[in-house]
C-alpha positions in Angstrom: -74.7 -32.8 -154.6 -71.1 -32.2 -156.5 -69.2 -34.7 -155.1 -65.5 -33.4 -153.8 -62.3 -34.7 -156.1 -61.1 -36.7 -152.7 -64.9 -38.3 -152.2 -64.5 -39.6 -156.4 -61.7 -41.3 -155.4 -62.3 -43.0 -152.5 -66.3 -43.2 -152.1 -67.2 -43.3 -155.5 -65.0 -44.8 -158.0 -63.4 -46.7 -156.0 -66.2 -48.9 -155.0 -67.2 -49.8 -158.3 -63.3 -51.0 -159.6 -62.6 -54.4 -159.0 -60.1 -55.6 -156.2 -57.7 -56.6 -158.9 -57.1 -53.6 -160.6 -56.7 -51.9 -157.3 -53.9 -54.3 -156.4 -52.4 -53.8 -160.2 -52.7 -50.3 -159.3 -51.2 -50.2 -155.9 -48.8 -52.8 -156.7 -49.8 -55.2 -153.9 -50.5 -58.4 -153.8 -53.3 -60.9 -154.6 -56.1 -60.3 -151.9 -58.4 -63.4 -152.9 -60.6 -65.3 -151.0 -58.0 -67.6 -149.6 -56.1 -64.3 -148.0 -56.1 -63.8 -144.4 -58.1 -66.5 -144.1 -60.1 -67.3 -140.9 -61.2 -69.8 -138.7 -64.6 -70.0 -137.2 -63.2 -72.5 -134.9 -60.2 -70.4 -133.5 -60.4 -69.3 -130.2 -56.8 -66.9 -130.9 -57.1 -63.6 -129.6 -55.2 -60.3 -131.4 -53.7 -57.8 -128.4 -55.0 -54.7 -128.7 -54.0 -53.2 -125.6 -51.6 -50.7 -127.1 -54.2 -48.8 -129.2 -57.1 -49.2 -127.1 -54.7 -47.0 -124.4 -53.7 -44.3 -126.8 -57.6 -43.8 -127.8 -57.7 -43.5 -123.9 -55.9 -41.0 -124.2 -56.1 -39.0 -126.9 -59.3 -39.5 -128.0 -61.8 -37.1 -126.0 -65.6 -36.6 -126.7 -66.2 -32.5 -128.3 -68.6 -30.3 -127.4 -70.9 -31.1 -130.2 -71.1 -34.7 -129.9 -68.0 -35.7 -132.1 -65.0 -37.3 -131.0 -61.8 -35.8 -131.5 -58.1 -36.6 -131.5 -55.7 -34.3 -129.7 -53.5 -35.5 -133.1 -50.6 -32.4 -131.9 -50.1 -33.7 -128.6 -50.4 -37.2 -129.5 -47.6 -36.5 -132.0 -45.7 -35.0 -129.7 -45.7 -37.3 -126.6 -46.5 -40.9 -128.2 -45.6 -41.3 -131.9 -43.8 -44.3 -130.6 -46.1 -46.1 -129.3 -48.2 -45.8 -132.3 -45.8 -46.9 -134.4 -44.5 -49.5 -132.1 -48.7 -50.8 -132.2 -48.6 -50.5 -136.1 -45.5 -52.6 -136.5 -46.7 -55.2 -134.3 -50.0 -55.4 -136.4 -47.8 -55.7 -139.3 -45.9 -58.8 -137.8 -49.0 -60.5 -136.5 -50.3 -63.8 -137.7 -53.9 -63.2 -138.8 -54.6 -65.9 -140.7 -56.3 -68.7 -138.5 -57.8 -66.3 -136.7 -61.8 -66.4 -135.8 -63.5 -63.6 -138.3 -64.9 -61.5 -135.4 -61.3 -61.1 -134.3 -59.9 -60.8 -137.7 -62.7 -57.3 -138.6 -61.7 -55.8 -135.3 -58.0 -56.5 -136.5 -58.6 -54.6 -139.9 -60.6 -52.1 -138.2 -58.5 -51.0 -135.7 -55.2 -51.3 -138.0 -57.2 -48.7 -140.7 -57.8 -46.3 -138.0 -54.5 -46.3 -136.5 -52.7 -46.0 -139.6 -55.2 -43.2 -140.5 -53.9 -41.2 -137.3 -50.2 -42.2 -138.1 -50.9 -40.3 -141.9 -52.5 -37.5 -139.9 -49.5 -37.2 -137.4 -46.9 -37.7 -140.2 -49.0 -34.4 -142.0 -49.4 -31.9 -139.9 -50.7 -29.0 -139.8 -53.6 -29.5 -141.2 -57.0 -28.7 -141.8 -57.9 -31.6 -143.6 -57.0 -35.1 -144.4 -57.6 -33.8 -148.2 -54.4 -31.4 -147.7 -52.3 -34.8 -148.2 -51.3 -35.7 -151.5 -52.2 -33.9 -155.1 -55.6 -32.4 -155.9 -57.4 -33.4 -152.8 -56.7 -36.5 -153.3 -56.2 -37.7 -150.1 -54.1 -40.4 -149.0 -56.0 -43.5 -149.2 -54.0 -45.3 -152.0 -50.9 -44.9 -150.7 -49.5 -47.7 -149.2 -50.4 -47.5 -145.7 -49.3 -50.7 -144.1 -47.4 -54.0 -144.9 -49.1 -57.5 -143.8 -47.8 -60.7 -144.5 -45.6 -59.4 -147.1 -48.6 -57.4 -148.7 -47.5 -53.8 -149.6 -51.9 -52.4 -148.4 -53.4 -48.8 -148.5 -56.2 -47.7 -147.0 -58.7 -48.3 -149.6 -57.4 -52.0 -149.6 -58.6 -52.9 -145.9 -61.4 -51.1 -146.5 -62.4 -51.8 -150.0 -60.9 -54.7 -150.9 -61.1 -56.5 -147.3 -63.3 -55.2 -145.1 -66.5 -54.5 -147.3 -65.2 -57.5 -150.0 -65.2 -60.2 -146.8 -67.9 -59.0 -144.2 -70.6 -57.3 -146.6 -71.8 -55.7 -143.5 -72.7 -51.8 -143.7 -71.6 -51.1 -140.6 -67.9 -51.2 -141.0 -68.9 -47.7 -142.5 -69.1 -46.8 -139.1 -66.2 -48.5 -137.8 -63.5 -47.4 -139.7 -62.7 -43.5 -139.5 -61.1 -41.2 -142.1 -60.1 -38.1 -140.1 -62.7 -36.0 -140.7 -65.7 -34.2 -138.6 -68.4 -35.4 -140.7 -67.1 -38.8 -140.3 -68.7 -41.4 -137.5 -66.8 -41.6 -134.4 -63.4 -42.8 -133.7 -64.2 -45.3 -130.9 -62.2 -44.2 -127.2 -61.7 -48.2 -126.9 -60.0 -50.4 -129.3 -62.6 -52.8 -131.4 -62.3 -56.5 -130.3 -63.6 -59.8 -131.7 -65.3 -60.4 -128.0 -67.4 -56.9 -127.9 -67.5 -56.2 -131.9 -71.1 -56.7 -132.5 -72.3 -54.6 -129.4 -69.9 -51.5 -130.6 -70.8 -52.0 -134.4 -74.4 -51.7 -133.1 -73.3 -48.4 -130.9 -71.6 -47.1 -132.9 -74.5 -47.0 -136.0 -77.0 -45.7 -133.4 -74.4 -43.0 -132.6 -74.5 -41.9 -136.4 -78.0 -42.6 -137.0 -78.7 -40.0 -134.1 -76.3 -37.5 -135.2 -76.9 -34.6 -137.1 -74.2 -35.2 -139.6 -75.6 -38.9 -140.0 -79.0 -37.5 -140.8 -80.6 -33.7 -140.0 -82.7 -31.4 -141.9 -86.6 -31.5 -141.0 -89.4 -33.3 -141.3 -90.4 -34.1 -145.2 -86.5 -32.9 -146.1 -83.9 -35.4 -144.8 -80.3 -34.4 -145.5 -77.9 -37.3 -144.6 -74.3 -37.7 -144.8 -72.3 -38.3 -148.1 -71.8 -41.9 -146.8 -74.9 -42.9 -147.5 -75.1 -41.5 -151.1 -71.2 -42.7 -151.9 -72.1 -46.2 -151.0 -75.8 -46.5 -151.8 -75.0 -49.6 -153.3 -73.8 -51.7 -150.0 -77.4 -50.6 -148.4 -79.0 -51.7 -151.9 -81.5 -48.3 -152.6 -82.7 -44.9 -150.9 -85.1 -46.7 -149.2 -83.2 -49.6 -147.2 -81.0 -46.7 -146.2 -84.1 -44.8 -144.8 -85.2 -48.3 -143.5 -81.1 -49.0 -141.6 -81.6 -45.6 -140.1 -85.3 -45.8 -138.8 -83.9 -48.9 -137.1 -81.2 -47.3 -134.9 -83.5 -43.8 -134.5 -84.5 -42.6 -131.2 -86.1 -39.3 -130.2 -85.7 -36.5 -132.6 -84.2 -38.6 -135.3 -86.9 -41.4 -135.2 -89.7 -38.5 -135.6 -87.7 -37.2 -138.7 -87.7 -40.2 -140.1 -91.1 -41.7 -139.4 -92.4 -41.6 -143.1 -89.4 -40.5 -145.3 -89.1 -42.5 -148.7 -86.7 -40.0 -150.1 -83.4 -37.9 -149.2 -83.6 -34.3 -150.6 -79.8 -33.8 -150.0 -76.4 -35.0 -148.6 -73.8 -33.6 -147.0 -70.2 -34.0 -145.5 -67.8 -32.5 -143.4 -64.0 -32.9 -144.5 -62.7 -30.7 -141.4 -60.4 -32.7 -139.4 -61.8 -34.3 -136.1 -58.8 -32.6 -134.3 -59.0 -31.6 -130.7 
C-alpha cells in the first residue's frame, strides 16, 4: 500500500524520530521521564464531567457501526463548553496524579482538542483538508500544559505510546476520521480505563475497517501496518486480534500468518 502524505507524517515517520527532535521541532518543552510524573499511590481524581456530556451529546452511533460527531451542530450550540473543558485541562495539576488517571487525562484531552481543530476547520471532508499538502494538523500546537506549548503527535507520540507502551491507546485516541476506531460516547476515566481500552479493541477487532477481506486474504486497517513496530511483527498483530475476535472475525482469522493488504479511511466521522 502507498501510504498517504498525511499517514508519512504522522504514522510513519513520526514514530521512528525521537521525542527530542520532535520537541526541537515543535518548539516545546523537555517531555522526559520526570514530566507529568505520576503517583501510584494517589488516589486524585481528574473531572471529566464536561466532556463526557458533550460526547453525550454529540456523539451518536451511524448506521454502519461507526460513531460519528454531529461536529456542525456541536459548533454551533457548544463551542464553549468545549473550550471552557479544554482550558480547564490546560490548568489542571497532573503531575501526582495515579497513571490510570493520568492516560484517561491524555486521552481524553487528544480527542477533545482533535474535535476543537475539526470545529475550528470546517467544512470539511477530511481532517487532511487542514494545513499544507495533506498534512494534517497533528504538529501544530494543540494544547498548553504546565507551561508546555503540545501538539497532537506529542500526547500521542511522545506521551502516550513513550509512557504506557500499551497498543491499545491506538484505539483510544481518535483522529477524525471514518476508518479510525471509535470515539467513545463517555469520557475515559482512571476508574473504568481498563474495561473501555478492552471494549474499545474488541470493537475494532470486529469491525470491518479493523480487519475484513476473506478467509486466506486479511485486509486490516493502516494502523496496524503504520505502527507494526508497537505490536512487534505481522504475526503478534494477527495474534492481538485473534484475541478480541468473535463470530465472523474470529473465523477470518483462525489460521492467518499473513496480511495481504491494508487499508484506511480518511473521511471525516461526521454525522
Amino acid at each position: 500500500m502507498t501510504i498517504p502524505a498525511a499517514a508519512l507524517s504522522r504514522r510513519h515517520l513520526l514514530a521512528a524520530v525521537p521525542a527530542t527532535a520532535l520537541l526541537a521541532a515543535c518548539g516545546g518543552g523537555g517531555l522526559g521521564e520526570e514530566s507529568f510524573k505520576a503517583d501510584p499511590a494517589s488516589g486524585q481524581v481528574i473531572d471529566h464531567s464536561a466532556w463526557n456530556s458533550l460526547l453525550g451529546e454529540y456523539v451518536s452511533e451511524g448506521p454502519q457501526g461507526v460513531n460519528l460527531v454531529a461536529y456542525a451542530r456541536l459548533k454551533a450550540e457548544a463551542a464553549d463548553r468545549l473550550a471552557a473543558y479544554i482550558a480547564a485541562m490546560e490548568a489542571a495539576t497532573i503531575e501526582g496524579v495515579g497513571p490510570d488517571e493520568q492516560f484517561a487525562y491524555w486521552v481524553n484531552l487528544y480527542n477533545a482538542a482533535t474535535v476543537a481543530v475539526i470545529i475550528a476547520n470546517l467544512p470539511l471532508k477530511s481532517i487532511r483538508d487542514i494545513g499544507v499538502l495533506g498534512m494534517g494538523p497533528w504538529r501544530d500546537k494543540a494544547v498548553t500544559v504546565a507551561g508546555r506549548d503540545l501538539t497532537l503527535d506529542n500526547i500521542e507520540h511522545d506521551i502516550l505510546r513513550a509512557t504506557w507502551k500499551d497498543v491499545r491507546i491506538h484505539y483510544a485516541v481518535n483522529c477524525a476520521s471514518f476508518g479510525c476506531p471509535n470515539l467513545a460516547r463517555e469520557a475515559y476515566t482512571g476508574a473504568k480505563l481498563e474495561p473501555m481500552l478492552e471494549a474499545a479493541a474488541r470493537a475494532y477487532v470486529n469491525h470491518p475497517r479493523g480487519f475484513g477481506g476473506e478467509p486466506g486474504r486479511v485486509v486490516a486497517s493502516s494502523i496496524y501496518d503504520w505502527y507494526r513496530a508497537d505490536w512487534g511483527s505481522v504475526e503478534a498483530v494477527l495474534e492481538h486480534a485473534r484475541k478480541y475476535a468473535e463470530g465472523p472475525s474470529a473465523k477470518l482469522l483462525e489460521g492467518a500468518d499473513t496480511i495481504a493488504a491494508y487499508d484506511y479511511d480518511w473521511s471525516l466521522n461526521a454525522a
